[in-house]
C-alpha positions in Angstrom: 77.7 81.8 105.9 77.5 85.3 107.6 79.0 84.7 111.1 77.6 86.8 113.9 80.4 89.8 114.5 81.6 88.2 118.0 82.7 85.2 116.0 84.3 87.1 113.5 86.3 89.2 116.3 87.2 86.1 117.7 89.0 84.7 113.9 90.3 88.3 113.6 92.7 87.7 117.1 93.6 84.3 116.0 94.2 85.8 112.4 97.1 88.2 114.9 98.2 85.2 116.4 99.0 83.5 113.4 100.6 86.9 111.5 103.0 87.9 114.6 104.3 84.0 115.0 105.2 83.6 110.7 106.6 87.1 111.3 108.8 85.8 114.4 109.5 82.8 112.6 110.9 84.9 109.4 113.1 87.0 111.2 114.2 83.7 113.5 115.5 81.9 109.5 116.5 85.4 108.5 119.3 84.8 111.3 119.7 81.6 110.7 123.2 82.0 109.1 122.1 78.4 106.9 118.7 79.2 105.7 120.2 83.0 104.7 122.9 81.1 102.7 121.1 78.5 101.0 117.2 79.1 101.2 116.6 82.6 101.4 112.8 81.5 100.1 111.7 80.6 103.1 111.8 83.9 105.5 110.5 85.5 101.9 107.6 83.3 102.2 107.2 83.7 106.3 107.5 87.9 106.3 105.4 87.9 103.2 103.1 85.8 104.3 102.8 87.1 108.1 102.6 90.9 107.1 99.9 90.6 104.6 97.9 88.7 107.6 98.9 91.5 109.5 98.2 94.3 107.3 94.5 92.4 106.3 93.6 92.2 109.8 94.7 96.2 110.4 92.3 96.9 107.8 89.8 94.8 109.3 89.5 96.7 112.5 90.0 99.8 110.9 86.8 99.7 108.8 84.8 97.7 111.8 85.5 100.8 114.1 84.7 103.5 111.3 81.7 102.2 109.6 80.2 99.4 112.0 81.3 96.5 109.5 84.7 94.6 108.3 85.4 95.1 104.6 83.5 92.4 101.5 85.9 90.1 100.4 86.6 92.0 96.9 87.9 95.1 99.3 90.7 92.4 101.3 91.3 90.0 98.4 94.9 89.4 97.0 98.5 88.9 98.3 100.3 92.2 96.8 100.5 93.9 100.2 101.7 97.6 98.8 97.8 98.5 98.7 96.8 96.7 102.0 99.9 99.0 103.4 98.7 102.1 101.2 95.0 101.8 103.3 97.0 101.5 106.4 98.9 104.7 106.2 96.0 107.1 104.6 93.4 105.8 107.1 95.3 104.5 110.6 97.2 107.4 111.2 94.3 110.2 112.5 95.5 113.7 113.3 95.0 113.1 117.2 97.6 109.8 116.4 99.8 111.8 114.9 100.2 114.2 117.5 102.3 111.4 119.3 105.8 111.9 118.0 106.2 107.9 118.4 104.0 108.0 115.5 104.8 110.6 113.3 108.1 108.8 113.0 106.6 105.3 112.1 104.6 107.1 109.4 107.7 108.4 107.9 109.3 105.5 108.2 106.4 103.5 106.2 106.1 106.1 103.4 109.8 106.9 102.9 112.7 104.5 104.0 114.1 103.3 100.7 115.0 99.8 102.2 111.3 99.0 103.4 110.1 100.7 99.9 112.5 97.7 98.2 111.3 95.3 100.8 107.6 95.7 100.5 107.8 95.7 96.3 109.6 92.3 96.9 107.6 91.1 99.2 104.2 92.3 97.3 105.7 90.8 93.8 106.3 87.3 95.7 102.9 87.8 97.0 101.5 88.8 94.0 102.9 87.1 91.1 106.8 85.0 92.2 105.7 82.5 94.5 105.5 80.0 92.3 108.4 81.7 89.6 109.9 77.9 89.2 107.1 76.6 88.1 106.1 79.7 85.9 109.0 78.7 84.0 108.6 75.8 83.4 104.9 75.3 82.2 105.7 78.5 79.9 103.6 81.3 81.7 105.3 84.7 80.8 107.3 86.3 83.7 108.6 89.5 83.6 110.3 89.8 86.7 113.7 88.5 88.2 113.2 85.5 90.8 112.4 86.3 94.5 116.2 85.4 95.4 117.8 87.4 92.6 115.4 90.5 93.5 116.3 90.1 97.0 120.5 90.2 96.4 119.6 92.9 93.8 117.3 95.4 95.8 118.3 94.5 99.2 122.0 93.2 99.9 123.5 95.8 97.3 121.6 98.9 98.3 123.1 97.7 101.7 126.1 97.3 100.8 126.2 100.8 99.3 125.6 102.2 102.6 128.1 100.3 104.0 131.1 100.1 101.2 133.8 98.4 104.1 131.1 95.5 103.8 131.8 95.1 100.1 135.5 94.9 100.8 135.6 92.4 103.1 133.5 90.0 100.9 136.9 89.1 99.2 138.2 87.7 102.7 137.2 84.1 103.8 135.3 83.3 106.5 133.8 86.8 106.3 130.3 87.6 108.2 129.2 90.3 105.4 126.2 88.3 104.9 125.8 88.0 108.9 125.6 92.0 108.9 123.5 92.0 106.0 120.9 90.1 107.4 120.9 91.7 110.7 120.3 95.2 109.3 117.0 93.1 106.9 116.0 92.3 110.5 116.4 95.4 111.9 113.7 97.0 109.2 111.3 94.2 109.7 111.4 94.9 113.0 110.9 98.6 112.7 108.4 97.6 110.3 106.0 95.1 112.8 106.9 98.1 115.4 105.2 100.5 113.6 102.0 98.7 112.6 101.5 97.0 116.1 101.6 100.9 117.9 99.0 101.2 116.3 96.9 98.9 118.0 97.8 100.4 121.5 98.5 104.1 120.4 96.5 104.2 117.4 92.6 104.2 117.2 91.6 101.0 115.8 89.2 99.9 118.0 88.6 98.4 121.8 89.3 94.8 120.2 92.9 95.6 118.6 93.7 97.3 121.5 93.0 94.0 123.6 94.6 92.1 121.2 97.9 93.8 121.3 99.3 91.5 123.3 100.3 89.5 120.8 102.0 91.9 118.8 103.8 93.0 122.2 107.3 91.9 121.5 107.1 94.2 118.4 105.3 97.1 119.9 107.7 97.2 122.9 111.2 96.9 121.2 113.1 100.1 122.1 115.8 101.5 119.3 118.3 100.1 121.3 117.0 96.5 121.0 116.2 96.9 117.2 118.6 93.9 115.5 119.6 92.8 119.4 116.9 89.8 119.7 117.6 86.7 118.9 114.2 85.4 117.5 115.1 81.6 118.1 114.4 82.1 121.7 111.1 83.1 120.8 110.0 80.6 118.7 110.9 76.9 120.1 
């Protein structure tokens, strides 16, 4: 059924509602010092899941305010967010944007931090092809790829821990926090990450609607450097 487009604007904000909260939600486990030990799956399957949503609906509002309609279903189908980000970074970021040194940064940041470039291809193969990895195994379906758990201790924790080698040290000591200080650095580039994509819904040109429906993407949008890695997302999510 072809809803009328005020309809369709009206999904698209509760769509933004439903991405910032899994993203909230994924940084609140990624803290959680038991779910990081023992279940790392689950803020995999929140962030994944909450910044494709976001990324979809980006693209949504981009193509409504440049050509008058939101994208077929072909054009926003599938959970490998890598292109969804790719559309996002060639078509969001106008030359008047990019004027705004606030934004020059976050494009940087999107196309070259080698951290989010690790996170996004885990996140993308967990969309794509990992979320069920278990069960791949086990009915026989061929799997090239590690699990979502050994790709994030692989490509994550130890590029980490290269840039900080007194972390590595001090894994040998009990009681140590390394993994503590891992995961608030993970957090620290989601955060950056959510920052950069909700500026552009109150510095960017998306349209009138994404600039109304900021609001939910406001605890992102106004994090200062300072408070990157400071919040502590389980009093923003009970």
């Amino acid at each position: 059924m072809n809803y009328p487009d005020k309809i369709k604007h009206f999904h698209l904000s509760d769509e933004l509602i439903i991405a910032g909260k899994l993203i909230k939600y994924g940084l609140r486990e990624l803290q959680n010092k038991n779910t990081y030990n023992d279940f790392i799956h689950l803020p995999i399957l929140l962030l994944a899941n909450g910044f494709e949503r976001l990324l979809k609906t980006i693209v949504c509002y981009k193509d409504y305010n440049q050509h008058g309609a939101f994208p077929r279903i072909s054009e926003i189908k599938g959970h490998n967010i890598q292109p969804f980000l790719d559309k996002v970074t060639s078509g969001c970021f106008a030359p008047k944007y990019l004027e705004i040194p606030a934004a020059r940064d976050d494009l940087r940041f999107l196309r070259e931090d080698t951290l989010l470039k690790s996170i996004i291809k885990i996140l993308s193969d967990f969309g794509g092809h990992d979320r069920y990895y278990n069960l791949d195994i086990v009915i026989g379906k061929r799997t090239d790829s590690e699990s979502p758990e050994d790709e994030w201790g692989k490509k994550l924790e130890s590029e980490i821990l290269k840039i900080h080698p007194s972390w590595a040290k001090e894994l040998s000591k009990p009681n140590n926090d390394v993994l503590l200080k891992i995961a608030n650095e993970l957090v620290v580039i989601f955060e950056r990450f959510a920052r950069a994509l909700g500026r552009l819904f109150t510095l960017g040109e998306l349209s009138h609607e994404a600039n109304v429906n900021s609001t939910y993407l406001m605890d992102f949008i106004t994090l200062s450097d300072s408070e990157l890695g400071n919040i502590i997302y389980s009093n923003h999510t009970n």
